[in-house]
PyMOL commands that place a pseudoatom at each C-alpha (Angstrom):
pseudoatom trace, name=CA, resn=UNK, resi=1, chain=A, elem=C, hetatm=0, pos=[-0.951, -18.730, 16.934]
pseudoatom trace, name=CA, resn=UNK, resi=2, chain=A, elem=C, hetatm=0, pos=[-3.654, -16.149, 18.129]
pseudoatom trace, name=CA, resn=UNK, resi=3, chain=A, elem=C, hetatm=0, pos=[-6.166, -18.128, 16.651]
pseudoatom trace, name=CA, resn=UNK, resi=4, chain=A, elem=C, hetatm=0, pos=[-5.041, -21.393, 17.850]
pseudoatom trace, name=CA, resn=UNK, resi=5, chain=A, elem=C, hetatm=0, pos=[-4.743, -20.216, 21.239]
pseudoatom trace, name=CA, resn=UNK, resi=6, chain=A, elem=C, hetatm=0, pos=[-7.583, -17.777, 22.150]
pseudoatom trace, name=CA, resn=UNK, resi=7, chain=A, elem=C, hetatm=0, pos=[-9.853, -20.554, 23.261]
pseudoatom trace, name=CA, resn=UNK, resi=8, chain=A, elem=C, hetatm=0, pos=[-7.546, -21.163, 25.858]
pseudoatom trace, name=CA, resn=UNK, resi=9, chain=A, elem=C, hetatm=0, pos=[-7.883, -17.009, 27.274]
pseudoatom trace, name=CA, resn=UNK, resi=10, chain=A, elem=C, hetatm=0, pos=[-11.122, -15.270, 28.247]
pseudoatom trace, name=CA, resn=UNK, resi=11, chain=A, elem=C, hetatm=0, pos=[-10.527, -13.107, 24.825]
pseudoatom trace, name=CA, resn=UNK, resi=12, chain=A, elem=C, hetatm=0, pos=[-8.939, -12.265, 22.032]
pseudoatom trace, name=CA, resn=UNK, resi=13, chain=A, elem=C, hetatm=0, pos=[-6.919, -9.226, 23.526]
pseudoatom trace, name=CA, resn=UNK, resi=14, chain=A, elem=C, hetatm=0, pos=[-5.705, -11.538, 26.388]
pseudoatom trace, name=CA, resn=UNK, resi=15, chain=A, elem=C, hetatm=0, pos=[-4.054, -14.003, 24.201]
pseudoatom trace, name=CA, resn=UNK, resi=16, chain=A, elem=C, hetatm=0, pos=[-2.797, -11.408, 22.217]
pseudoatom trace, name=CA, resn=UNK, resi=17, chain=A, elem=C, hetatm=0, pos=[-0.935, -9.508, 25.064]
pseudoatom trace, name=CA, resn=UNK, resi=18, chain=A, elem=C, hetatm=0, pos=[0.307, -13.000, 26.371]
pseudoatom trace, name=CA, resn=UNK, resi=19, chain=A, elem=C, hetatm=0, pos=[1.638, -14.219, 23.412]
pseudoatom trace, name=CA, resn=UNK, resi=20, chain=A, elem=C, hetatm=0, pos=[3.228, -10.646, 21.927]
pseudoatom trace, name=CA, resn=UNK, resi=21, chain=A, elem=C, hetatm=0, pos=[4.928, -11.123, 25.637]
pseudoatom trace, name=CA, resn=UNK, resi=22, chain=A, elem=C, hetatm=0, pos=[6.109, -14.155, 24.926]
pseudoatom trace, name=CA, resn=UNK, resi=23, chain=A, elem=C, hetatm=0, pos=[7.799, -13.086, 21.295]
pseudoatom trace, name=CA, resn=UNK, resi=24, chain=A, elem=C, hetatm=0, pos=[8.757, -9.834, 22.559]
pseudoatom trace, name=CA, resn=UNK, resi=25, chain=A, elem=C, hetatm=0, pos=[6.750, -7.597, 20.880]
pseudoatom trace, name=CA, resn=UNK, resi=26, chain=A, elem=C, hetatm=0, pos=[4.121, -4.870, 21.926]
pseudoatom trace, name=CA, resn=UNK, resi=27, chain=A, elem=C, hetatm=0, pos=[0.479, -5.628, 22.055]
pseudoatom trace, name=CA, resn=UNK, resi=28, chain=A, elem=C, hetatm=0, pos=[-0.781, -3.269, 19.718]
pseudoatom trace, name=CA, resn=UNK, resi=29, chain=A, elem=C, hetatm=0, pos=[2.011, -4.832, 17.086]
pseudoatom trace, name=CA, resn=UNK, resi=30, chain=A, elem=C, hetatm=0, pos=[0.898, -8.416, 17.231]
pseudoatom trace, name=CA, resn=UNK, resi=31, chain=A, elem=C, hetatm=0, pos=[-2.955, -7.033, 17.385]
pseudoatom trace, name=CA, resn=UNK, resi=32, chain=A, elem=C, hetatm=0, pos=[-2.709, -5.374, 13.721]
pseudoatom trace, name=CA, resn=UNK, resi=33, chain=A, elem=C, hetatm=0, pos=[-1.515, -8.497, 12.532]
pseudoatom trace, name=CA, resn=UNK, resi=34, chain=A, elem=C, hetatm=0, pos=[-4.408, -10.453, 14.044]
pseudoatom trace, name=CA, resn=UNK, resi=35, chain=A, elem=C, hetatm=0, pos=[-6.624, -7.928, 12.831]
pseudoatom trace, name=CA, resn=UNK, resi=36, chain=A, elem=C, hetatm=0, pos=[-5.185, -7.860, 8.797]
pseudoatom trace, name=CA, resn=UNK, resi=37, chain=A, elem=C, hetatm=0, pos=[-5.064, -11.620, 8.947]
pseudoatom trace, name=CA, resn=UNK, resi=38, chain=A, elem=C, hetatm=0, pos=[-9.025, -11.898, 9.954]
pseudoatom trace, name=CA, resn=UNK, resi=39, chain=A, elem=C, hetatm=0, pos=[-9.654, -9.687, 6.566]
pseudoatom trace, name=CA, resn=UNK, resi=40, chain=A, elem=C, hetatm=0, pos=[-7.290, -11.465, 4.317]
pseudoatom trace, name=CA, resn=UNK, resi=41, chain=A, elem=C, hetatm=0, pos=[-9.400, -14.324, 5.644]
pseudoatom trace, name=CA, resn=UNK, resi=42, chain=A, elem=C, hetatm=0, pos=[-12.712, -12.289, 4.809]
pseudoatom trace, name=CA, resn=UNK, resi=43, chain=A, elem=C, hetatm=0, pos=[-13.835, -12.279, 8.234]
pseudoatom trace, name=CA, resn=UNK, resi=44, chain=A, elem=C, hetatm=0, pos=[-13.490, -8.515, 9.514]
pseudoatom trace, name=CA, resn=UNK, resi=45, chain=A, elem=C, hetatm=0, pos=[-14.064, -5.762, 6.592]
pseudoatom trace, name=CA, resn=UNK, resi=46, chain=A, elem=C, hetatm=0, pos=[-11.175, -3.833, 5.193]
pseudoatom trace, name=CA, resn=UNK, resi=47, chain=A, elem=C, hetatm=0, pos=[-8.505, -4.212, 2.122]
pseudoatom trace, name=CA, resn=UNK, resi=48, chain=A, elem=C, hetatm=0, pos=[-6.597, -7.090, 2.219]
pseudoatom trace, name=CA, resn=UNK, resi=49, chain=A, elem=C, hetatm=0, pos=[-3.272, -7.883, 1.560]
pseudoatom trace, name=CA, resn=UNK, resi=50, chain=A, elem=C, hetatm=0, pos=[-3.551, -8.218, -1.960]
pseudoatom trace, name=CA, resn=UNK, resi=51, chain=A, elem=C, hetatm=0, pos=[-5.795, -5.379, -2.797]
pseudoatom trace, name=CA, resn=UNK, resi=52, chain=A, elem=C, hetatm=0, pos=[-3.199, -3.151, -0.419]
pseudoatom trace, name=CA, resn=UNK, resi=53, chain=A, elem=C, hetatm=0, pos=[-0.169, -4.626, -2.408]
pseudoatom trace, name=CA, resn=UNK, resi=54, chain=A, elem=C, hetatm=0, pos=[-2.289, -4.172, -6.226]
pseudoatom trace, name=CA, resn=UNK, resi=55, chain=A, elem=C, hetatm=0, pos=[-2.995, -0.493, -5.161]
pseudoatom trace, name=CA, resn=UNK, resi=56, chain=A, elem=C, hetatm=0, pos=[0.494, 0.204, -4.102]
pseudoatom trace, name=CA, resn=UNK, resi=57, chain=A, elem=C, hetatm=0, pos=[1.689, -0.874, -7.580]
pseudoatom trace, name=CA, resn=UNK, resi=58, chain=A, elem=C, hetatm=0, pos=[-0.808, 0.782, -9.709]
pseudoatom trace, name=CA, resn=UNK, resi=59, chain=A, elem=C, hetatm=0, pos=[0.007, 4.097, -8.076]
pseudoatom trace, name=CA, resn=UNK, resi=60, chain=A, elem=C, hetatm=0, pos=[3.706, 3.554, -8.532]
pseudoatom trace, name=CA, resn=UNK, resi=61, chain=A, elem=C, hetatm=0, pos=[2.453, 2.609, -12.267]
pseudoatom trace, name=CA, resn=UNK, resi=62, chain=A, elem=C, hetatm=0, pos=[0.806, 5.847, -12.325]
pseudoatom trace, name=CA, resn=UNK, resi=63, chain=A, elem=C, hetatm=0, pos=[3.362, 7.625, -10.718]
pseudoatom trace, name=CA, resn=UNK, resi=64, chain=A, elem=C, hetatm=0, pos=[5.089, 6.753, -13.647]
pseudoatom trace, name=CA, resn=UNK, resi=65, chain=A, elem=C, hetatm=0, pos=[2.831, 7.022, -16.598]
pseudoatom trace, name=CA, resn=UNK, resi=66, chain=A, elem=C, hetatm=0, pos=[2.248, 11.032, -15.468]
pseudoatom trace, name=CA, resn=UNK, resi=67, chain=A, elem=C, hetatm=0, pos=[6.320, 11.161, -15.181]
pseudoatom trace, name=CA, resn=UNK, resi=68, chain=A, elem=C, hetatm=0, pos=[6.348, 9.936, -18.912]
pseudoatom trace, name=CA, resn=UNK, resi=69, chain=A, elem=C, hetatm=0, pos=[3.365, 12.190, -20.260]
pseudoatom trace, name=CA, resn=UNK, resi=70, chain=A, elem=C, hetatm=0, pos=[5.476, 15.183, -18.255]
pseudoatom trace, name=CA, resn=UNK, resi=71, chain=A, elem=C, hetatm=0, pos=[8.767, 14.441, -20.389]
pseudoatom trace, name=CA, resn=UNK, resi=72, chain=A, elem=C, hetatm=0, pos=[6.393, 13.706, -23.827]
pseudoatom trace, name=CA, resn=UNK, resi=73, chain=A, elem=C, hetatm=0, pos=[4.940, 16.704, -23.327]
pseudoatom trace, name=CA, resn=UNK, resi=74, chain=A, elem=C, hetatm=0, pos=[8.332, 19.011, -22.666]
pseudoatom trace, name=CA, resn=UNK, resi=75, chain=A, elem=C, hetatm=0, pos=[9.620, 17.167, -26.101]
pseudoatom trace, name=CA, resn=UNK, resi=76, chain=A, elem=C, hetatm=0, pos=[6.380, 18.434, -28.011]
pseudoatom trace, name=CA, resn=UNK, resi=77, chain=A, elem=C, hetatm=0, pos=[6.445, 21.178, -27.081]
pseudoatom trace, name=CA, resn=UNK, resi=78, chain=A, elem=C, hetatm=0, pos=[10.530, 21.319, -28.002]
pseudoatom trace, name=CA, resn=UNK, resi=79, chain=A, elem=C, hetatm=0, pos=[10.560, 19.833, -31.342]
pseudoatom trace, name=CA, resn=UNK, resi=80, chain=A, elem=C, hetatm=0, pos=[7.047, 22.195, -31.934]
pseudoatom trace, name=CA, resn=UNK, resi=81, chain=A, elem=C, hetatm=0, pos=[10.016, 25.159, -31.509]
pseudoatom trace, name=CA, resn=UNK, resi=82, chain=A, elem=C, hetatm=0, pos=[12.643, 23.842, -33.433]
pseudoatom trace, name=CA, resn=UNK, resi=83, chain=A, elem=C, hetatm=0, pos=[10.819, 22.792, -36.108]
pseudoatom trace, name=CA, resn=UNK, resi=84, chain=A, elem=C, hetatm=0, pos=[8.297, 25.932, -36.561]
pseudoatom trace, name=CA, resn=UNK, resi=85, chain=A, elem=C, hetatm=0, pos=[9.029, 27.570, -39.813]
pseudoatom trace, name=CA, resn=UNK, resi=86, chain=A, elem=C, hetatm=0, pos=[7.979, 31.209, -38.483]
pseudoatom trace, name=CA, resn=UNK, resi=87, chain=A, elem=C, hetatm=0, pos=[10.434, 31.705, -35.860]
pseudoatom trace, name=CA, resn=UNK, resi=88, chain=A, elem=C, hetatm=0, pos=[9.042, 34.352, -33.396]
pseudoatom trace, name=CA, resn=UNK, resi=89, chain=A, elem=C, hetatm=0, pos=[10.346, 38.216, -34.804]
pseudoatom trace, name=CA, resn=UNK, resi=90, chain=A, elem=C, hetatm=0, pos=[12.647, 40.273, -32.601]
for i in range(1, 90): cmd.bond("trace and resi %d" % i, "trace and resi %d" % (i + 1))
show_as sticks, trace
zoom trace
């Protein structure tokens, strides 16, 4: 609606603080959303949507990966106990 409308303001900021008025939102709200939807559109630098929602999940998948090498390593290093034929001597 920004976009469609900020021909009709002297600038971008104007229609953004008249329409966020009209919704019933702050300024600054309806301005980040202007501002992430001109670089999902490739026209202001930055991460996008996409590459924001791909990195989320690859750290979550990492998150979990380490979690798993953690609890592989704890049952190594478990069964390497049990299973050693020289106990340690008391």
């Amino acid at each position: 609606m920004v976009f469609d409308q900020q021909s009709a303001y002297e600038s971008q900021w104007a229609a953004i603080t008249s329409i966020a008025g009209k919704f019933g939102m702050t300024a600054e709200t309806l301005r980040s959303w202007v501002r992430q939807a001109e670089t999902d559109a490739g026209k202001r630098p930055g991460v996008t949507s996409a590459e924001a929602e791909r990195i989320k999940e690859l750290e979550r998948e990492n998150r979990e990966l380490r979690r798993a090498n953690e609890i592989l390593k704890a049952a190594s290093a478990f069964f390497a106990r049990e299973l050693d034929p020289h106990p340690p001597r008391r």
